[in-house]
C-alpha positions in Angstrom: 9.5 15.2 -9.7 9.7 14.7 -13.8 12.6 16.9 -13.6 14.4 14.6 -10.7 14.2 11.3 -13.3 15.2 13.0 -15.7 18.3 13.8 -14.2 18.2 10.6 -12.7 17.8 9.0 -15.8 20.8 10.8 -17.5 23.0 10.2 -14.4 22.3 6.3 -15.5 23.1 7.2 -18.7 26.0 8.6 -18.1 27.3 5.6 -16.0 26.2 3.6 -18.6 28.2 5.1 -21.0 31.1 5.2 -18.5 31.1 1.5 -17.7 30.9 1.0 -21.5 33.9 3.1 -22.3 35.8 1.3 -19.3 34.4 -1.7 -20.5 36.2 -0.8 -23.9 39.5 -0.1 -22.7 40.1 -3.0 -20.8 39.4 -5.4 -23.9 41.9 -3.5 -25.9 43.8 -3.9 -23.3 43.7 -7.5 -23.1 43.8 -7.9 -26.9 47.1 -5.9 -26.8 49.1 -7.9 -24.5 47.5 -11.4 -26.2 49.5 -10.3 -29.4 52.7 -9.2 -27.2 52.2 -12.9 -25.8 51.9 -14.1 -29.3 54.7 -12.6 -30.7 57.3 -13.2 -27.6 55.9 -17.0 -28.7 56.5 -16.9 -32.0 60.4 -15.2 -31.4 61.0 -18.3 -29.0 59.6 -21.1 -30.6 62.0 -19.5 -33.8 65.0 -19.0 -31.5 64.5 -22.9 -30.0 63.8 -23.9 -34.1 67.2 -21.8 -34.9 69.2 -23.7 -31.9 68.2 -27.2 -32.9 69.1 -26.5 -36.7 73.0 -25.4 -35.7 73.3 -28.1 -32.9 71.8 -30.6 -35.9 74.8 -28.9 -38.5 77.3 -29.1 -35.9 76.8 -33.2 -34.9 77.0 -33.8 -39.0 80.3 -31.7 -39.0 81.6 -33.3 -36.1 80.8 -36.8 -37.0 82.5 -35.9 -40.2 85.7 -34.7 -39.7 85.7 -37.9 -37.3 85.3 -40.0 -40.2 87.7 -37.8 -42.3 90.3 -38.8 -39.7 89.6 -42.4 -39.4 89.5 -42.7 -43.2 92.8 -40.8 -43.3 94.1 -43.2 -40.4 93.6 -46.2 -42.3 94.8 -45.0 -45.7 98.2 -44.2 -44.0 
């Protein structure tokens, strides 16, 4: 009978340390594709940052040659 929990006793174990490792696994897991979310944020939030800056250049150019050409209209 001692014999019987002792191997019942290390089959517990044994799950134990199973569940544990499983356990382990599945937070790296999750940890791994938290930074693969972070980063995908971080390129988009730069690419949207990067879009805004050329369509803010591009309305200042625009509105200057349209001033260019008005200033040139009036001075003959």
């Amino acid at each position: 009978m001692l014999t019987n929990l002792m191997g019942l006793q290390h089959l517990q174990n044994t799950d134990l340390q199973n569940a544990l490792t499983v356990q382990a696994q599945i937070a790296a897991e999750n940890q791994k594709q938290q930074m693969e979310r972070w980063k995908l944020l971080q390129d988009t939030q730069t690419a949207i940052f990067e879009m805004q800056q050329e369509v803010t250049v591009n309305k200042a150019q625009v509105q200057d040659k349209a001033c260019k050409k008005w200033d040139d209209y009036i001075r003959g």
